[in-house]
C-alpha positions as CSV (number, residue, x, y, z in Angstrom):
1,X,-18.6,-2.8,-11.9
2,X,-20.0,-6.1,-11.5
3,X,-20.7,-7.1,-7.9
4,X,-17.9,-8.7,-6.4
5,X,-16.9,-10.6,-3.1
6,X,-14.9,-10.2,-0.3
7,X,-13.3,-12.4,2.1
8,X,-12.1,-12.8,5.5
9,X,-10.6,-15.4,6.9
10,X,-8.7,-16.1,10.4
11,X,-6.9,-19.4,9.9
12,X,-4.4,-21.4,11.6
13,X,-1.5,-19.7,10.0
14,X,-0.6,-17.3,7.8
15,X,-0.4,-19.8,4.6
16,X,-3.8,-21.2,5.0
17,X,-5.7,-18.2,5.6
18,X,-4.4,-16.4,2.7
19,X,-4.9,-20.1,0.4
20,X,-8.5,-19.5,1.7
21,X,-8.9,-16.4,1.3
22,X,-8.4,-16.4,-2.3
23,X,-10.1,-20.3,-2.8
24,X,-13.7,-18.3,-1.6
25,X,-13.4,-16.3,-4.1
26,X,-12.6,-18.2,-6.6
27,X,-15.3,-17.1,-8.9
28,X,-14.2,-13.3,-9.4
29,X,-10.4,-14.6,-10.7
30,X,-11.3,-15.6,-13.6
31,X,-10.0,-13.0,-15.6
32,X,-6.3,-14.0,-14.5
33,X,-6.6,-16.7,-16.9
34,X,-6.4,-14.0,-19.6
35,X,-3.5,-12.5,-18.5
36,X,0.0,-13.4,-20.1
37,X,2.4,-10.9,-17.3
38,X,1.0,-10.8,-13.5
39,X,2.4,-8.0,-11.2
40,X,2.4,-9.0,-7.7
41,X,3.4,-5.9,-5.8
42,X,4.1,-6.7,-1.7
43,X,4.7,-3.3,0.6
44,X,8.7,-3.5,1.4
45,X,8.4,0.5,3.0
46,X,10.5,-0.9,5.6
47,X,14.7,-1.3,6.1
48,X,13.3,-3.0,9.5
49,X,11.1,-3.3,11.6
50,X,10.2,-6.8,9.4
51,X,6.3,-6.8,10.5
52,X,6.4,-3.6,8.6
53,X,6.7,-5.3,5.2
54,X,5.0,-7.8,3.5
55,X,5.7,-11.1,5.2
56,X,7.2,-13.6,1.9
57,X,5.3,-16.5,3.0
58,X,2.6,-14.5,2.1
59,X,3.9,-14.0,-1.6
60,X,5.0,-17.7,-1.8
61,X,1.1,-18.2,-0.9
62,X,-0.1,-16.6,-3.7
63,X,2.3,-18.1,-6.3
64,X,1.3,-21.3,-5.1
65,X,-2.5,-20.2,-5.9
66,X,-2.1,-18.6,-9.3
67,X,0.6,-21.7,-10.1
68,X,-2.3,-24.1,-9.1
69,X,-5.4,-22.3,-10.4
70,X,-3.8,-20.6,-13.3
71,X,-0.6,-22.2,-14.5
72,X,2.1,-21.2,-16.9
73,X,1.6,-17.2,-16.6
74,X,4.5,-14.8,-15.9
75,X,4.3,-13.5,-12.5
76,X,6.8,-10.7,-11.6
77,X,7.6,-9.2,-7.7
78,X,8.0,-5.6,-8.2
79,X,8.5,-3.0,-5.7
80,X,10.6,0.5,-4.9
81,X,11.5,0.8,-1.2
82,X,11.4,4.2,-0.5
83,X,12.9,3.9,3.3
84,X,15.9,2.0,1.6
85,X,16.3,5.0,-0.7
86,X,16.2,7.7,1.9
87,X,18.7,5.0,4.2
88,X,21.0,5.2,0.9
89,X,20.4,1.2,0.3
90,X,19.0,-0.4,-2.8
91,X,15.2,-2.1,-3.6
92,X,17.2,-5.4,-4.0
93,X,19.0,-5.1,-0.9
94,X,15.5,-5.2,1.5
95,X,14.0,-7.8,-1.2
96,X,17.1,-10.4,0.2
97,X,16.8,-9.4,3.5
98,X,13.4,-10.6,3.8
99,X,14.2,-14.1,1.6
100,X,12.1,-12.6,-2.1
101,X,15.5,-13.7,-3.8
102,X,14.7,-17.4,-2.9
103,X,11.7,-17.3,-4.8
104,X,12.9,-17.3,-8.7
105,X,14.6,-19.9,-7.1
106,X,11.8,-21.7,-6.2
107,X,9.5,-21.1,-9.2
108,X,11.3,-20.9,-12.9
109,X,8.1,-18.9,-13.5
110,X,8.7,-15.9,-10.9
111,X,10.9,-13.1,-11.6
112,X,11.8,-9.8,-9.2
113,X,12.2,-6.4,-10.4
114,X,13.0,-3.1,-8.6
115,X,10.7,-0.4,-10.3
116,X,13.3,2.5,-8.8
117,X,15.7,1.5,-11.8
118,X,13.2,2.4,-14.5
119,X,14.4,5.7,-16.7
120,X,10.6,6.2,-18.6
121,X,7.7,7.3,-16.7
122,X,4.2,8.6,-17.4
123,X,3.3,11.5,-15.7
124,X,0.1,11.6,-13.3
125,X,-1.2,15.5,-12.1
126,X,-1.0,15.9,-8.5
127,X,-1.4,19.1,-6.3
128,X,1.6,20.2,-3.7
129,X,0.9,22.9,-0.8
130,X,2.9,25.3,-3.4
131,X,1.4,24.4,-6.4
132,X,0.4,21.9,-9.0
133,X,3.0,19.3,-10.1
134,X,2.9,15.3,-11.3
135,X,4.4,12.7,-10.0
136,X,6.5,9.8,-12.5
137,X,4.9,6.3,-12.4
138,X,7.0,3.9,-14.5
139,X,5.7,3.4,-17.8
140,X,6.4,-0.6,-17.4
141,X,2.8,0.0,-15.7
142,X,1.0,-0.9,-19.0
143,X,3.0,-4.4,-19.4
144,X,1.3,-5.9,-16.7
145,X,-2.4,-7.2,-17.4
146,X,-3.3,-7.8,-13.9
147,X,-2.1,-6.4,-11.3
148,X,-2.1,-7.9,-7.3
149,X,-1.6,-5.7,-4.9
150,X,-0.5,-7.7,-1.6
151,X,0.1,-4.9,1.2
152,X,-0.9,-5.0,5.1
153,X,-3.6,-3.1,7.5
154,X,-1.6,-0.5,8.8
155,X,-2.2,2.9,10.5
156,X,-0.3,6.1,8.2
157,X,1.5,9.4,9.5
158,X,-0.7,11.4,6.6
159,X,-3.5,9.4,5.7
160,X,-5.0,7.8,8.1
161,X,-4.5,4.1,7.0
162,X,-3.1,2.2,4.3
163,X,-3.6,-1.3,2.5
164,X,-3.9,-2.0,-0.9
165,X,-4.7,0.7,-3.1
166,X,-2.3,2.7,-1.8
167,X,0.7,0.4,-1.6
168,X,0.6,0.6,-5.5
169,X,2.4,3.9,-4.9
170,X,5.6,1.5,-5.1
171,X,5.9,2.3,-9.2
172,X,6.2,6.1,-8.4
173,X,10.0,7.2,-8.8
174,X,11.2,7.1,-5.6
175,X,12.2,10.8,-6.1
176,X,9.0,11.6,-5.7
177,X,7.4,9.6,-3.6
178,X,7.4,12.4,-0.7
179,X,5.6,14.3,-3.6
180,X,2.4,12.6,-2.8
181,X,1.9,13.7,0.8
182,X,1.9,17.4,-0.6
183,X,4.4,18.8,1.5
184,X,7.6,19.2,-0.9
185,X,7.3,21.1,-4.1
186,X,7.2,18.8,-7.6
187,X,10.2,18.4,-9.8
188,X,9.0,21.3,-12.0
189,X,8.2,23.9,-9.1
190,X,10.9,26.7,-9.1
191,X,9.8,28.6,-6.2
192,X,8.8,28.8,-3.4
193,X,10.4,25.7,-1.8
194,X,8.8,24.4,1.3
195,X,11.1,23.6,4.1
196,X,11.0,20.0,3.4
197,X,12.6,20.5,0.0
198,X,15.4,22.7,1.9
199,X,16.7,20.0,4.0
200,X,19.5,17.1,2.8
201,X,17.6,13.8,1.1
202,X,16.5,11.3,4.4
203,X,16.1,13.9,7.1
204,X,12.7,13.2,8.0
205,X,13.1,9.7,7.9
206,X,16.4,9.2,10.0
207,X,14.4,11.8,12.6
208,X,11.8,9.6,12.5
209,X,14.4,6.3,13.3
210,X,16.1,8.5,16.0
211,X,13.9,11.1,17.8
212,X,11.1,9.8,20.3
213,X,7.7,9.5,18.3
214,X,5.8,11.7,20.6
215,X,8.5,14.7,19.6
216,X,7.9,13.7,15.9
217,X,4.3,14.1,16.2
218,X,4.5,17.2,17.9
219,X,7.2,18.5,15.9
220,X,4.4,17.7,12.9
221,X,1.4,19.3,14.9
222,X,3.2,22.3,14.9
223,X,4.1,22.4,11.0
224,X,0.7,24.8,9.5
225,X,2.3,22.9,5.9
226,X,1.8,19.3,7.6
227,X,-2.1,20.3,8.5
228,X,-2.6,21.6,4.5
229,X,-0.8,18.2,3.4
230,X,-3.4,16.2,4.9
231,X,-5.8,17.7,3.1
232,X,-3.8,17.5,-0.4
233,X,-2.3,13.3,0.0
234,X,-5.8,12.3,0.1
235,X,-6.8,13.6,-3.6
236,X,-3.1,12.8,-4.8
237,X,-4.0,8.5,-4.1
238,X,-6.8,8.9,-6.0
239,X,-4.8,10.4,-8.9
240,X,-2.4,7.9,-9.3
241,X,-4.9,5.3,-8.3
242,X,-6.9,5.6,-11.2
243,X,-4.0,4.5,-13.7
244,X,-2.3,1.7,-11.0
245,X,-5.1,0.3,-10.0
246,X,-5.0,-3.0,-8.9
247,X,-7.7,-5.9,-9.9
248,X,-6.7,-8.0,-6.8
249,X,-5.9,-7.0,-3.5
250,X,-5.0,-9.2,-0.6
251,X,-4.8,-7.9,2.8
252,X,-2.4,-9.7,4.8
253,X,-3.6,-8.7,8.9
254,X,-1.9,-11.3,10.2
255,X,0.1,-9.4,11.8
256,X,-0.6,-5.7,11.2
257,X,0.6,-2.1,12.5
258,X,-1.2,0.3,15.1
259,X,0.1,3.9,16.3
260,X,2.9,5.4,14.2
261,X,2.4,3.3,10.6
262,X,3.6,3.0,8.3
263,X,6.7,2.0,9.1
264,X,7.8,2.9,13.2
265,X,4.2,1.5,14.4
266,X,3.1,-1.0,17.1
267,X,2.8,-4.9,15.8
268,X,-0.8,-6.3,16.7
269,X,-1.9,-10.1,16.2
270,X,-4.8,-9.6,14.1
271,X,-4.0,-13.3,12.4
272,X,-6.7,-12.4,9.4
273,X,-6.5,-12.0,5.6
274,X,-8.7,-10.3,3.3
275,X,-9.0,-10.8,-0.3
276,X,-11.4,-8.9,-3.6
277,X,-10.9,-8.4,-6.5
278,X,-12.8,-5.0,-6.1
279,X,-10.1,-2.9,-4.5
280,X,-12.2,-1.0,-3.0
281,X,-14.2,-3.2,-1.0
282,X,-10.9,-5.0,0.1
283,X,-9.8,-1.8,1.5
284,X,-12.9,-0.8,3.2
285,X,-12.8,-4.2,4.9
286,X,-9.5,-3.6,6.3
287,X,-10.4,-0.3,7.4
288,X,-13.2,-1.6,9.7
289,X,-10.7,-4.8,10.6
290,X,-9.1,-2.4,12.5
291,X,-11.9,-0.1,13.8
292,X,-12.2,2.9,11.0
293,X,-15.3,3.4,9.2
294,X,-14.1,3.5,5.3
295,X,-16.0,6.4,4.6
296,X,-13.8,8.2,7.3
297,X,-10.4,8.0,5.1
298,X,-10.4,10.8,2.8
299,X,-9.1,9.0,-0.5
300,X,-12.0,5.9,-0.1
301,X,-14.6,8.3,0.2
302,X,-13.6,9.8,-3.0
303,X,-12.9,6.7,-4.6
304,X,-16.5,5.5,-3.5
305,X,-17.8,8.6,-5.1
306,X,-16.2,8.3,-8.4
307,X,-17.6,4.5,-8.8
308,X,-14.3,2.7,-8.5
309,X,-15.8,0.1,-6.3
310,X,-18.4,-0.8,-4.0
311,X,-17.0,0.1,0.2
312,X,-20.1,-2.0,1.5
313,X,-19.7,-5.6,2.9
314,X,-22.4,-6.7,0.5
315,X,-20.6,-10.3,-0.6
316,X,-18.9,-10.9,2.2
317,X,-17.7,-14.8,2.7
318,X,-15.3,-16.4,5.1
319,X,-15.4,-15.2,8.7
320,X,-17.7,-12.4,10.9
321,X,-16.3,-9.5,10.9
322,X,-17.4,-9.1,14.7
323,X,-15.0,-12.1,15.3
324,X,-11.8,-10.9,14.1
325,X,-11.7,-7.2,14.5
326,X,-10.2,-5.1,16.8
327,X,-9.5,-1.6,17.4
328,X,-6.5,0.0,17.0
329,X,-5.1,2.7,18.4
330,X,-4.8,5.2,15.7
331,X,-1.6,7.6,14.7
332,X,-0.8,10.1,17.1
333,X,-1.8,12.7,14.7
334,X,-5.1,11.2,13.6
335,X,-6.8,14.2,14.9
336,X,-5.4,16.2,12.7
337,X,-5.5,14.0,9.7
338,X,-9.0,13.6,10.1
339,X,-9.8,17.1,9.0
340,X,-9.2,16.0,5.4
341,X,-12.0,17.5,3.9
């Protein structure tokens, strides 16, 4: 892989950092003007809090880019919310409650679509605490020819952190989205059934909406399945990684999530964007924006290994890292998740 930058910028708001973020580097875009269908896929995980989703002005930022820098091309908004699926609501739903209807509105060249409606899938090998099993990814994968991944810094119940690489997780079938933490046996798994699999569709996430987070987290501590799935979610992003990758990531820290991320987490004011089009090295930036060495998060260090990017800060532009980061306070289980290796 050809060396590519990163950048960090802390702007004024939200709209100019991210406009910045992708004008410095400028250079590494050029293949979008190759491309015919764009996918920008934003991280909607969230019924509410609204800092737990990708903030639209942050979308609308990026149209405005590619429509300047690259006009004429297809650009589609995709995403599957799985908290609206276990809440029994639609994709669609949580894309108008945070205003993404108003944007094929706004640009006759911007479509949305909701991934969870697709019926033909590809099928990606992933491990489970009871055995092997795949997950679905939506074959509709293969019709875009680049794909933007626009996610935010955020803490994670399993794996430590997310940001880019692993928001693409959105064009899994939301029936088996809980697949790729490890702890619920695969579509194909007869027996034995873990306890997750036993219990009615949303449990876990309404106890997580209701219950105090400090009994969740305990309630986790004390599950031996939850300490093996740590070890298992890690290896399961890089699988469906390697066929979702995404050529752009943008980082949207403006504000991002502490404690219990992904979705029930803290709000901090980080007011900073990061932008490469080497995934990898956009996601190892965020890691140390908010105080965790890359190399510490299981699925970048074997990402790193297998060549998929470069985790350094070689080619960084924009603003000091020292400046703008801060560090968070980690999941209440990151002791545990830690012991991923």
């Amino acid at each position: 892989m050809a060396a590519k930058k990163v950048s960090l910028v802390s702007g004024k708001s939200r709209k100019e950092s991210v406009l910045h973020a992708l004008d410095l580097i400028r250079d590494d875009l050029n293949p979008i003007g190759n491309a015919q269908c764009i996918l920008l896929k934003p991280n909607l995980v969230a019924v509410k809090p609204e800092y737990a989703n990708t903030h639209v002005e942050t979308v609308e930022s990026v149209i405005e880019f590619l429509n300047r820098e690259f006009p004429g091309k297809r650009l589609v908004v995709g995403e599957s919310s799985a908290s609206a699926y276990y809440a029994g609501m639609k994709t669609i739903e949580v894309m108008r409650d945070y205003g993404y209807c108003a944007l094929p509105e706004k640009f006759e060249n911007v479509e949305l679509t909701v991934f969870s409606e697709d019926i033909d899938f590809d099928e990606v090998p992933i491990q489970s605490v009871v055995g092997d099993t795949h997950l679905r990814i939506t074959k509709r994968h293969s019709e875009f020819d680049y794909k933007i991944s626009i996610s935010i810094p955020k803490t994670h119940n399993f794996a430590m952190a997310t940001f880019g690489i692993k928001n693409m997780a959105g064009l899994v079938t939301l029936e088996d989205m809980a697949v790729i933490h490890g702890m619920k046996a695969g579509v194909e798994i007869d027996a034995p059934k873990t306890l997750l699999d036993r219990l009615p569709l949303g449990t876990v996430s309404r106890a997580r909406r209701m219950l105090p987070k400090w009994l969740i987290n305990t309630l986790f501590r004390a599950y031996p399945t939850y300490r093996r799935s740590v070890k298992i979610i890690h290896h399961n992003i890089v699988s469906f990684a390697r066929l979702l990758w995404p050529d752009l990531v943008i980082l949207d820290g403006w504000v991002a999530m502490e404690r219990d991320g992904p979705v029930s987490g803290t709000p901090v004011d980080l007011r900073a964007v990061v932008a490469s089009a080497d995934a990898l090295k956009a996601d190892a930036l965020g890691a140390r924006l908010i105080g965790i060495e890359p190399m510490e998060i299981g699925y970048l260090y074997y990402l790193a290994q297998e060549g998929y990017g470069d985790p350094s800060l070689k080619g960084l532009v924009g603003d000091k890292l020292e400046d703008c980061a801060k560090n968070f306070i980690r999941h209440g289980t990151y002791d545990i998740q830690s012991q991923w290796r």
